[in-house]
N, C-alpha and C positions, 0 to 999 in steps of 0.2 A: 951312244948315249942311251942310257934307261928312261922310257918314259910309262908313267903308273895314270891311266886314265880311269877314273870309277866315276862314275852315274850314281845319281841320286841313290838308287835302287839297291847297287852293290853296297855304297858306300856306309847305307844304313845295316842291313844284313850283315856287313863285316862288322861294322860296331857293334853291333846288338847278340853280336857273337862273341864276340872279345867280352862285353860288358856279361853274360850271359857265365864266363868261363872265370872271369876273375869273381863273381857274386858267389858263385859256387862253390868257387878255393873258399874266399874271406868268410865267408857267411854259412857256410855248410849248404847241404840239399834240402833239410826241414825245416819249416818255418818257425816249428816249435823247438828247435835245438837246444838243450839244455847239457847241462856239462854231465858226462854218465857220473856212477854211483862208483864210488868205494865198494868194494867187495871181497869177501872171502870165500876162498871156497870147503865145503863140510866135504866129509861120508861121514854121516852116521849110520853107516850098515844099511843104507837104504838106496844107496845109490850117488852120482856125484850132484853136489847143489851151490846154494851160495846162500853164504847168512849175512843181512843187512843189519847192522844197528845203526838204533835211529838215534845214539849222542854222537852219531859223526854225522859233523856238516853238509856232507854232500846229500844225506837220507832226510833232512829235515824236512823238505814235502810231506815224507811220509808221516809225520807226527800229527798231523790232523788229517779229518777227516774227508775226504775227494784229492786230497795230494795224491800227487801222480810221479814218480821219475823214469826216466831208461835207464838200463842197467848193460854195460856190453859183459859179454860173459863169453869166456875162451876163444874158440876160431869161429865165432860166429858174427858172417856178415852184419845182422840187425841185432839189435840188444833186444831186451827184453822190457816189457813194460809191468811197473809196479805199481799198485794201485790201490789207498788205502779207501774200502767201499764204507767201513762203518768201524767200530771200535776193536774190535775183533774178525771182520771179517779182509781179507786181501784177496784181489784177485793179479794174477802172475801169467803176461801171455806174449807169444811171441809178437812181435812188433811187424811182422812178415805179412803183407796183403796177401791172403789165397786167390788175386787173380792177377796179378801179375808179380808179384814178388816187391813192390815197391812199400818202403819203410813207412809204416804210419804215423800220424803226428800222436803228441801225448793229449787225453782228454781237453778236450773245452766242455764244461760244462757235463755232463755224460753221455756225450759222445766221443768216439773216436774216430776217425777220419782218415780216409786212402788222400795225399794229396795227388796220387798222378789220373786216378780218376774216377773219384767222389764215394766210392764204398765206404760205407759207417757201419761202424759195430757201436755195442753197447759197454758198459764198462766190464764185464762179464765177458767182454770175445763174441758174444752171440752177431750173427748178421743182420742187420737194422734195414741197410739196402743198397743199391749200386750193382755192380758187375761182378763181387765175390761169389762163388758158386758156393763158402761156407763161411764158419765163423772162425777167428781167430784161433791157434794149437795154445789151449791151456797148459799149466801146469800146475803141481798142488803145492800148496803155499799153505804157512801156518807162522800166526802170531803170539811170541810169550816172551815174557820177560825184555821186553823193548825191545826185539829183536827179530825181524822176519825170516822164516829158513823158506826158501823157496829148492825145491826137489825137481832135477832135469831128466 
């Protein structure tokens, strides 16, 4: 005969692992999860990129001003985060903490945030503070015609 004896102890640690593994299937890892971006991808002779228009739903963040979305783009683990700073200007950076690699959430307010452990940037990628040794890998980004090319 099988017998399963668990103590207070295990019994929680087994939950709270189980519970810990199904949150993370159903709910993803970031607290800011949002659905990634429609995209396409350019050369314009400048190298490979991805143009977002903003009359497709998924980019309507980016139609005012501090809308922020991810964007996953080719074989890369973290997407990319888009970011509209002012009417013309975007900033375009990889979502990737430089101190451990863990995916950052999308702004609150203008900051951006490591959740695995507390490094803040600015909306810019700049390093604000925490355990990053730098700031965010920009990339250059440019707005016209309702339409942001973002260049990799």
């Amino acid at each position: 005969m099988f017998s399963l004896k668990l103590d207070r102890r295990r019994f929680l640690k087994t939950g709270l692992a189980l519970l810990a593994v199904k949150g993370t299937v159903f709910f993803g890892t970031n607290s800011c999860t949002t659905k990634d971006s429609v995209l396409s991808t350019n050369d314009n002779g400048s190298g490979n990129g991805v143009t977002l228009n903003l009359d497709e739903a998924a980019n309507e963040p980016l139609r005012e001003i501090g809308g922020a979305i991810k964007v996953s783009v080719g074989n890369s683990n973290n997407p990319l985060i888009v970011v509209r700073n002012s009417e013309t200007k975007i900033s375009a950076l990889d979502s990737t903490c430089t101190h451990r690699s863990c995916e950052v959430s999308l702004p609150r307010g203008k900051i951006i945030s490591c959740p695995c452990h507390g490094a803040t940037f600015d909306l810019e990628g700049q390093r604000l503070s925490g355990p990053a040794p730098t700031g965010l890998r920009r990339y250059p980004a440019q707005f016209s015609n309702n339409e942001i090319v973002v260049t990799l």
